[in-house]
N, C-alpha and C positions, 0 to 999 in steps of 0.2 A: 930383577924382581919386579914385581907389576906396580902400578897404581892404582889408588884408590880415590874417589871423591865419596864421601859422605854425608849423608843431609837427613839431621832431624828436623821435622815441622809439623805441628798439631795445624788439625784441618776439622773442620765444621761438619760432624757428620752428615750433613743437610748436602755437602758439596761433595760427597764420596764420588756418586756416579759420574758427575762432572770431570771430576779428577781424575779417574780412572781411564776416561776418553782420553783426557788430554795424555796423561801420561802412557796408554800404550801409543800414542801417536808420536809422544815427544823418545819413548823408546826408539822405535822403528828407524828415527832418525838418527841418534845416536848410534845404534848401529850399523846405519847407512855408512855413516861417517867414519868407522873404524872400531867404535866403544867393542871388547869384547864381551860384557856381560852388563845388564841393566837391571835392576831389582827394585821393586816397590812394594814394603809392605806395611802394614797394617798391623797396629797395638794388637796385642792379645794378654798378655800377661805383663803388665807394665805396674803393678802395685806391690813392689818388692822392698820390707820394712829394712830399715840401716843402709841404705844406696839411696843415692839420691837419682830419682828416676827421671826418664823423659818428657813424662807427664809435668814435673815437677819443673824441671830442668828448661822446656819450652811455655812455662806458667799456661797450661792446656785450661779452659775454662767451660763450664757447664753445656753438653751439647758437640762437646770437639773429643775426638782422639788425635792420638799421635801417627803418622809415618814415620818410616826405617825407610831408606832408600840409600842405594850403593851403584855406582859404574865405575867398571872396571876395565882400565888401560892397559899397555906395553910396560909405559917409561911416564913421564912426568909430563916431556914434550911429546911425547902419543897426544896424553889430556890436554895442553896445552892447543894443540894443531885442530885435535877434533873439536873440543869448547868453542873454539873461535869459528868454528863454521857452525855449530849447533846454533850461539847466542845471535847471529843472524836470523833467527826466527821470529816474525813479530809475534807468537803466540801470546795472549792474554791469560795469565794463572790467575787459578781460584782459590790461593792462598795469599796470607801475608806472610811475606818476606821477613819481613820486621822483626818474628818471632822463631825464625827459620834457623838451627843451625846447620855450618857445613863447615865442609874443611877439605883439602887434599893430603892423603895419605899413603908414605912409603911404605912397601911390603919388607916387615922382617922375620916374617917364617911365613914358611906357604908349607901346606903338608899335601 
């Protein structure tokens, strides 16, 4: 089954365009590298009452939305082999980290 990395992180709508560069750029690579699928998007419907939301969840503040972003691997050591030549990039991100979540995740249903 495949893998996943996942990454919630509220960004300053002031920095969309910015971001946007950088991430089809930082796509491109990931795919270079092996990534099968790269996905970046954008809050739309994120104020859903009794869930505690992304907005919430990344404490998003006046002026910021949220990104949803996914890449998607083979195996674990796929993510592993391709990470490590991706984070060789000196790129400079227009976000904080700080508030950033992420995670690596195992596939248990694909349909």
């Amino acid at each position: 089954m495949a893998y996943v990395d996942g990454i919630v992180i509220p960004i300053p709508k002031k920095n969309l365009r910015k971001y946007r560069v950088i991430a089809r750029k930082a796509g491109k690579v990931w795919m270079e590298y092996g990534a099968l699928e790269y996905r970046e998007c954008i809050g739309d419907d994120l104020k859903v009452k009794g869930i505690t939301s992304f907005e919430r969840l990344t404490r998003v503040k006046k002026g910021e939305t949220v990104l949803f972003s996914w890449i998607l691997y083979r195996t674990k050591t796929h993510r592993n082999i391709v990470n490590a030549k991706v984070m060789m990039d000196p790129a400079k991100s227009p976000i904080d980290t700080r508030r950033m979540a992420y995670g690596g995740y195992r596939s248990i249903v694909e349909l």
